[in-house]
LUMSEDO-127549 format. One record per residue (C-alpha): residue in three letters; x, y, z. Coordinates in steps of 0.05 Angstrom, whole numbers. Example, Ala and Ser with C-alpha at 12.3 -4.5 7.8 and 13.67 -1.06 7.14 Angstrom:
! residues 2
<rec residu="ALA" east="246" north="-90" up="156"/>
<rec residu="SER" east="273" north="-21" up="143"/>
This chain:
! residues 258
<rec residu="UNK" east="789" north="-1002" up="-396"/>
<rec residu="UNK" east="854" north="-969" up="-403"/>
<rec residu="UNK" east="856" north="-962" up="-475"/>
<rec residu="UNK" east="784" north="-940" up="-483"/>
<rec residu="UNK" east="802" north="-877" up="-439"/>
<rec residu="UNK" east="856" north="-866" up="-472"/>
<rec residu="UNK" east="818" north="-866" up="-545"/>
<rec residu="UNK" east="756" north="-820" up="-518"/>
<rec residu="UNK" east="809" north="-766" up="-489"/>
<rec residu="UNK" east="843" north="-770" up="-557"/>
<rec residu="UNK" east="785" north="-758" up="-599"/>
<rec residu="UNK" east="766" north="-709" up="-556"/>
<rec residu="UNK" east="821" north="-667" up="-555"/>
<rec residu="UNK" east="835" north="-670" up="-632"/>
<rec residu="UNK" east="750" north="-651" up="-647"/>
<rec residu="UNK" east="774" north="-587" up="-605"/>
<rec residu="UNK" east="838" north="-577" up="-640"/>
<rec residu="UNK" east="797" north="-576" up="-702"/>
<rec residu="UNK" east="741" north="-522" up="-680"/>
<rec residu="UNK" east="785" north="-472" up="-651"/>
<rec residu="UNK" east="828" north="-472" up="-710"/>
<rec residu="UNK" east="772" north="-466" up="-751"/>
<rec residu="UNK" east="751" north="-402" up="-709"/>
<rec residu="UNK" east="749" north="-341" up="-733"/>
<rec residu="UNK" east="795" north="-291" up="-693"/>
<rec residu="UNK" east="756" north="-245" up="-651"/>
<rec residu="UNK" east="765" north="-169" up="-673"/>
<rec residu="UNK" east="796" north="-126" up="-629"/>
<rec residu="UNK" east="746" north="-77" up="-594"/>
<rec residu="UNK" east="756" north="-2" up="-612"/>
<rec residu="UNK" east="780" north="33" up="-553"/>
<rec residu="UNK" east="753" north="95" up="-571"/>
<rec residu="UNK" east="678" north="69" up="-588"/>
<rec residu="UNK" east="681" north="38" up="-520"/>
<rec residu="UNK" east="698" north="92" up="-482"/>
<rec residu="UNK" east="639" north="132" up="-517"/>
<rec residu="UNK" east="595" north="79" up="-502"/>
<rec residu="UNK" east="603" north="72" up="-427"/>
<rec residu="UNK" east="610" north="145" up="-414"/>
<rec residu="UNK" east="536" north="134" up="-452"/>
<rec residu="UNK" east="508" north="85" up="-408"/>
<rec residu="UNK" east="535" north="121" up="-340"/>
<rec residu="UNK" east="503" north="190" up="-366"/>
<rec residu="UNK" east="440" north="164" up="-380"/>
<rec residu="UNK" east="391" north="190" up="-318"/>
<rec residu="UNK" east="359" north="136" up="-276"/>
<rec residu="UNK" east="289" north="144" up="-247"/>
<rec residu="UNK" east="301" north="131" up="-170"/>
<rec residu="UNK" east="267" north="70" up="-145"/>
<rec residu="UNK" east="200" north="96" up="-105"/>
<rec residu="UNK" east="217" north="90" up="-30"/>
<rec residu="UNK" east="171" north="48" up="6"/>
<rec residu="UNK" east="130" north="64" up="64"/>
<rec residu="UNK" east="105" north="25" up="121"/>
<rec residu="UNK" east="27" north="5" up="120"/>
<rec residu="UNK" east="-9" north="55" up="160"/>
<rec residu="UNK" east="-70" north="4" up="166"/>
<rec residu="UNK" east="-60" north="-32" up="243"/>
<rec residu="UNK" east="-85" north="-96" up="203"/>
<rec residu="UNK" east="-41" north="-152" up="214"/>
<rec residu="UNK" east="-43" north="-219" up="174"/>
<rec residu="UNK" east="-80" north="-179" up="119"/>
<rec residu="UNK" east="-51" north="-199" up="51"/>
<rec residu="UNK" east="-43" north="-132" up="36"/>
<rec residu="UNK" east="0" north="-141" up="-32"/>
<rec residu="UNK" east="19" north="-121" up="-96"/>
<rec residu="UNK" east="-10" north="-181" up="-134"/>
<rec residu="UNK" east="-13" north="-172" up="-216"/>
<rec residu="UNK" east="-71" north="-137" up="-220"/>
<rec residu="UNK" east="-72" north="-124" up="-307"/>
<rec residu="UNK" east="-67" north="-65" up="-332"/>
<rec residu="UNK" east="-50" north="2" up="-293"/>
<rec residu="UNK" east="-91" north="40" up="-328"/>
<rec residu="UNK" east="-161" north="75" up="-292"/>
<rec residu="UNK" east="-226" north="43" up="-307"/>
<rec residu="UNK" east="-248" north="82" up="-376"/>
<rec residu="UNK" east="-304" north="130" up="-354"/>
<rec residu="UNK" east="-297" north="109" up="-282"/>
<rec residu="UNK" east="-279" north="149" up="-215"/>
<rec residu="UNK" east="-239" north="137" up="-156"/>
<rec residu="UNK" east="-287" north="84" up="-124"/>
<rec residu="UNK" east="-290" north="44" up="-191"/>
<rec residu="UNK" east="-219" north="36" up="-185"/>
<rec residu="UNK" east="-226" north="22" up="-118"/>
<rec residu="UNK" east="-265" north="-32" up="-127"/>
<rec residu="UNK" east="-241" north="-69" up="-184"/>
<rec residu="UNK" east="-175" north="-73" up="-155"/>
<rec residu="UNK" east="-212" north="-112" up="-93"/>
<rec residu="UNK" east="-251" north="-149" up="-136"/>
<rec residu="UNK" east="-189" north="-176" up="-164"/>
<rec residu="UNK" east="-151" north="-185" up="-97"/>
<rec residu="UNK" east="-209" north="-228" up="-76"/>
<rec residu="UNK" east="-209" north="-272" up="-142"/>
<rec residu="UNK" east="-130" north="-286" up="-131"/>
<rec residu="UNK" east="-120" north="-353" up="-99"/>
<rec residu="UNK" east="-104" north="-365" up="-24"/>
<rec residu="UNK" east="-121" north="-286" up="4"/>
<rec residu="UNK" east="-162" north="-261" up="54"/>
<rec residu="UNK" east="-206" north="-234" up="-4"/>
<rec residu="UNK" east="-237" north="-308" up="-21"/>
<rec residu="UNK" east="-308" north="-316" up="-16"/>
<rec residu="UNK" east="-319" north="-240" up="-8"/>
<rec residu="UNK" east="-378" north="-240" up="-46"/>
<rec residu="UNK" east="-414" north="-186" up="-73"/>
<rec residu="UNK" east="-382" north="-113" up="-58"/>
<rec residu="UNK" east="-421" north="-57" up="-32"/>
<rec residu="UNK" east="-399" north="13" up="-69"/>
<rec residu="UNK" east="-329" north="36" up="-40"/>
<rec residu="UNK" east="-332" north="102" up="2"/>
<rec residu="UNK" east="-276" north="148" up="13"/>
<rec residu="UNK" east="-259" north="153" up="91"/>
<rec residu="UNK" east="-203" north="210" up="87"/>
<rec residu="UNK" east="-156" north="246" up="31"/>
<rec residu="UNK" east="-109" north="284" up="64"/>
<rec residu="UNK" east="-42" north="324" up="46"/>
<rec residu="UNK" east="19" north="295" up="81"/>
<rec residu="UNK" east="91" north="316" up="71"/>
<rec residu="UNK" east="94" north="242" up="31"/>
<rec residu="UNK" east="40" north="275" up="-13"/>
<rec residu="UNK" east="-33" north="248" up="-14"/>
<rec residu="UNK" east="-56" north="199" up="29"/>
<rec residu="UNK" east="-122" north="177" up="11"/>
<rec residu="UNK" east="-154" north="106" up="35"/>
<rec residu="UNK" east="-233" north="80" up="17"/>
<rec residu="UNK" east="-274" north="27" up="50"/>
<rec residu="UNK" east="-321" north="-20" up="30"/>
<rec residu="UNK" east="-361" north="-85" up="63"/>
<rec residu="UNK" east="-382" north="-155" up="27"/>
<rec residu="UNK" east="-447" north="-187" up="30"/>
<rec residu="UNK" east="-407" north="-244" up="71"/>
<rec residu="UNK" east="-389" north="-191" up="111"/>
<rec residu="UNK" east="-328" north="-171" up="101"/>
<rec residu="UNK" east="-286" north="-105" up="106"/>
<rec residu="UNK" east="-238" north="-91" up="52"/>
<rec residu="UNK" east="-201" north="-32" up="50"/>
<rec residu="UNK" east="-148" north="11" up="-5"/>
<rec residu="UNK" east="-99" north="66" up="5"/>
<rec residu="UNK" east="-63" north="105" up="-39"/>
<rec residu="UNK" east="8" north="137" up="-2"/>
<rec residu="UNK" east="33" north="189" up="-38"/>
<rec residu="UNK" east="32" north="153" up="-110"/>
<rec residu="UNK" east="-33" north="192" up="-124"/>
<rec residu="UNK" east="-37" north="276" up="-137"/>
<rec residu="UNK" east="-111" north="274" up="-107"/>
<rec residu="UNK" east="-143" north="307" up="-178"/>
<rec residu="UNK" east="-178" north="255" up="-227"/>
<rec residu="UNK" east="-186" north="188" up="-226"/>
<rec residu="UNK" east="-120" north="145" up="-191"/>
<rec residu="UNK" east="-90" north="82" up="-232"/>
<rec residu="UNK" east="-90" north="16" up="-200"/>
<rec residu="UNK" east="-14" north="23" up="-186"/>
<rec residu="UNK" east="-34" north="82" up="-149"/>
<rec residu="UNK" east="-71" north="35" up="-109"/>
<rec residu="UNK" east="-7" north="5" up="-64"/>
<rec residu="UNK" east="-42" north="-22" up="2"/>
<rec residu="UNK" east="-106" north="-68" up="1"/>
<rec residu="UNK" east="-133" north="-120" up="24"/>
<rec residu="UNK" east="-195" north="-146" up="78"/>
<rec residu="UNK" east="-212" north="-179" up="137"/>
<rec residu="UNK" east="-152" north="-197" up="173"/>
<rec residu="UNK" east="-132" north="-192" up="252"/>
<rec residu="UNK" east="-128" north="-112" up="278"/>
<rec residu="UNK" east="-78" north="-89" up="327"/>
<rec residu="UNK" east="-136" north="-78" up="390"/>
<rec residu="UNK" east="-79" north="-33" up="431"/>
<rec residu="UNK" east="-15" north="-43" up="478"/>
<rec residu="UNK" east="-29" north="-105" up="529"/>
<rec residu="UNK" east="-86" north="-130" up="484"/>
<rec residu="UNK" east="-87" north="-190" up="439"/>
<rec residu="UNK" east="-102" north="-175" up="362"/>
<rec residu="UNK" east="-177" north="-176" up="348"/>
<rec residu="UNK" east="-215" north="-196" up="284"/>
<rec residu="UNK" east="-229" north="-139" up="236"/>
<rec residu="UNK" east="-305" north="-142" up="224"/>
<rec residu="UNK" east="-332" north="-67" up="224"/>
<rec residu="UNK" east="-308" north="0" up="192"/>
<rec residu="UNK" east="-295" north="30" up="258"/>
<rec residu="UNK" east="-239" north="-9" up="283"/>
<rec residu="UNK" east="-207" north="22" up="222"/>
<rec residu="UNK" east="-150" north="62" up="234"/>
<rec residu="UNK" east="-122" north="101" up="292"/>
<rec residu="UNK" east="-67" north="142" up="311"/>
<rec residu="UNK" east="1" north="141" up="272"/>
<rec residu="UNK" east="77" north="160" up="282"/>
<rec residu="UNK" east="114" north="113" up="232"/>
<rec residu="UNK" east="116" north="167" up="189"/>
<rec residu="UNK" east="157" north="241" up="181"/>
<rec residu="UNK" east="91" north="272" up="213"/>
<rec residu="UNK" east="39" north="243" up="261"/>
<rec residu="UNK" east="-36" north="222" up="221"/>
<rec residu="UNK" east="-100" north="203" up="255"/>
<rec residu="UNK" east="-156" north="170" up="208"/>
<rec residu="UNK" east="-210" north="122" up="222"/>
<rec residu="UNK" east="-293" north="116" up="215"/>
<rec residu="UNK" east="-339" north="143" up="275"/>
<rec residu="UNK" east="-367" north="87" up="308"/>
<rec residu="UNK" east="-423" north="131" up="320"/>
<rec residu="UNK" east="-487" north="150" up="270"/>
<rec residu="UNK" east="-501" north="222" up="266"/>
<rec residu="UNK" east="-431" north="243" up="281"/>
<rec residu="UNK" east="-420" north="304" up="237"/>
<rec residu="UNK" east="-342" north="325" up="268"/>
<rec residu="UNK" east="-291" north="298" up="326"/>
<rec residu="UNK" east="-241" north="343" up="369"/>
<rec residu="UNK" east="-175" north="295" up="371"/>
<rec residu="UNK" east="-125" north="327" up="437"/>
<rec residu="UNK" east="-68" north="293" up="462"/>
<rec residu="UNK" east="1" north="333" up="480"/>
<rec residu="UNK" east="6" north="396" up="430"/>
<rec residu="UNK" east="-57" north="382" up="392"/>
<rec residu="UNK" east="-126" north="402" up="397"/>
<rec residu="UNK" east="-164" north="409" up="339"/>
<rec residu="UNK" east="-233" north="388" up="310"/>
<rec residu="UNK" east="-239" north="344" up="237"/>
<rec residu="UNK" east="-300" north="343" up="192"/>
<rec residu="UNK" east="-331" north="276" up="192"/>
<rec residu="UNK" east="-359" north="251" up="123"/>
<rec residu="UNK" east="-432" north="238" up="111"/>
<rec residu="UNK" east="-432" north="176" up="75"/>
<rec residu="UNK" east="-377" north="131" up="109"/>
<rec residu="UNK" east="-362" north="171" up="171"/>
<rec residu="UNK" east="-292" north="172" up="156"/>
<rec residu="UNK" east="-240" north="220" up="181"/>
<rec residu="UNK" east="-176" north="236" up="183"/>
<rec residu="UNK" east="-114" north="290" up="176"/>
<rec residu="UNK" east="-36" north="298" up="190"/>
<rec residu="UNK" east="-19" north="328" up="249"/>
<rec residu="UNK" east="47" north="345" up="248"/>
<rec residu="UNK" east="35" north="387" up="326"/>
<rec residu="UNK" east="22" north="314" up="358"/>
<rec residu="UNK" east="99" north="293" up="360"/>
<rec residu="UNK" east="105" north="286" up="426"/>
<rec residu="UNK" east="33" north="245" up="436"/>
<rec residu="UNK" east="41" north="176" up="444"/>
<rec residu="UNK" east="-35" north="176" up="437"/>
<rec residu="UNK" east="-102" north="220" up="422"/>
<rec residu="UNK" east="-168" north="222" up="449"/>
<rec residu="UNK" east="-229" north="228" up="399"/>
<rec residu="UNK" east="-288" north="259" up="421"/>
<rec residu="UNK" east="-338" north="254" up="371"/>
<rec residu="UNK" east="-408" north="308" up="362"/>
<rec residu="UNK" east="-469" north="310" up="331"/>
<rec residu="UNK" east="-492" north="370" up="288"/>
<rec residu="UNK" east="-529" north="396" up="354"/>
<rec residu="UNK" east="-462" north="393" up="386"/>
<rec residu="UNK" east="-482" north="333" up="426"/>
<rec residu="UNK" east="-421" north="287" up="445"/>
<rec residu="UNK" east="-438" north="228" up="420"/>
<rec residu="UNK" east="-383" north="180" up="456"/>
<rec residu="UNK" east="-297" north="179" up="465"/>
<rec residu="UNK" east="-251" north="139" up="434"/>
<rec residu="UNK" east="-174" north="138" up="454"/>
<rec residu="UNK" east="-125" north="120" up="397"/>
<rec residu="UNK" east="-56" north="93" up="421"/>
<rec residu="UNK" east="2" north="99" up="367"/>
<rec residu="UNK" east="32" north="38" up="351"/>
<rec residu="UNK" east="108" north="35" up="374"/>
<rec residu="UNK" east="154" north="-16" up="327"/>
């Protein structure tokens, strides 16, 4: 046993003796090429990683994700809502997300696009004919003109549990108006969300230092702006109005804290 240890460490260490003296000897590096070559690499500019920003959606549990979606590139010929809507198409064909079994898609419809201090915030709806609600935002990775890429596209997702307000337990998301709310995670106060009311035309959001009245849209009764005179609101009341002027009902939006 002895011996044959001895033999295998022996062989060993002349098979090494051989290849390094069989080596070639390394060439010094010049000193002045790598000087050149770092000062190079450290005066090269870097593009600053994109800063990101907390969801403004109050859906918990909502794979909201940035699966590989292809190519970043717009649908060819295609607006906005195409995009939209290819991008959830493809969230709902990725395995094990809230997206499976979605079924068909009804046409996506903006609810607001709005300037923020961020830059555009801009977020679309759209139900399934199993009755889902899927949603898509775009946070200040989008100018607002054409048509955005689906990288613009950073936040979407459906169905999911909804933060119902302070003291309450989450709640199911299953229609377009528990979209939403009232927001303060950012650099300026927001409020978006979908009337829960048909026939509403405009709502007057007050709270502490604001008092203003939004356009509602026709075709998904979305709204939504920055409000950066609500800092001191911890929460909003919506009053929402038909085109008579009517009030149609009240809603009262609590910001998230945390």
């Amino acid at each position: 046993m002895t011996q044959h240890h001895t033999s295998r460490s022996t062989s060993h260490s002349t098979s090494h003796s051989t290849l390094t003296a069989l080596a070639p000897e390394p060439e010094p590096l010049d000193p002045a090429w790598s000087e050149s070559t770092l000062a190079g690499i450290l005066s090269t500019p870097r593009r600053p990683a994109r800063p990101r920003r907390a969801p403004r959606r109050l859906v918990v549990g909502v794979a909201a994700t940035a699966l590989s979606l292809g190519t970043a590139t717009a649908v060819a010929g295609g607006g906005p809502t195409d995009v939209v809507r290819d991008v959830l198409t493809q969230f709902g064909e990725q395995p094990n997300t809230t997206g499976n079994g979605m079924g068909e898609l009804t046409d996506p419809v903006l609810v607001a696009q709005f300037d923020t201090v961020n830059g555009v915030f801009a977020i679309w709806m759209a139900t399934s004919a199993s009755g889902m609600v899927c949603t898509a935002s775009s946070d200040g990775t989008w100018d607002g003109v054409g048509t955005p890429t689906k990288d613009d596209i950073g936040d979407y997702g459906c169905g999911g549990m909804i933060w119902a307000g302070p003291g309450k337990p989450p709640e199911e998301l299953t229609r377009p108006d528990q979209l939403g709310g009232f927001f303060k995670d950012t650099p300026e106060p927001m409020v978006y969300g979908v009337s829960p009311f048909p026939g509403t035309v405009s709502v007057r959001v007050q709270g502490p230092g604001v008092d203003r009245t939004l356009p509602v849209r026709a075709d998904s009764l979305g709204f939504g702006a920055a409000l950066p005179e609500a800092t001191d609101a911890a929460a909003v009341t919506l009053t929402f109005t038909d085109a008579a002027g009517n009030v149609l009902g009240t809603k009262r939006s609590v910001a998230p804290v945390g």
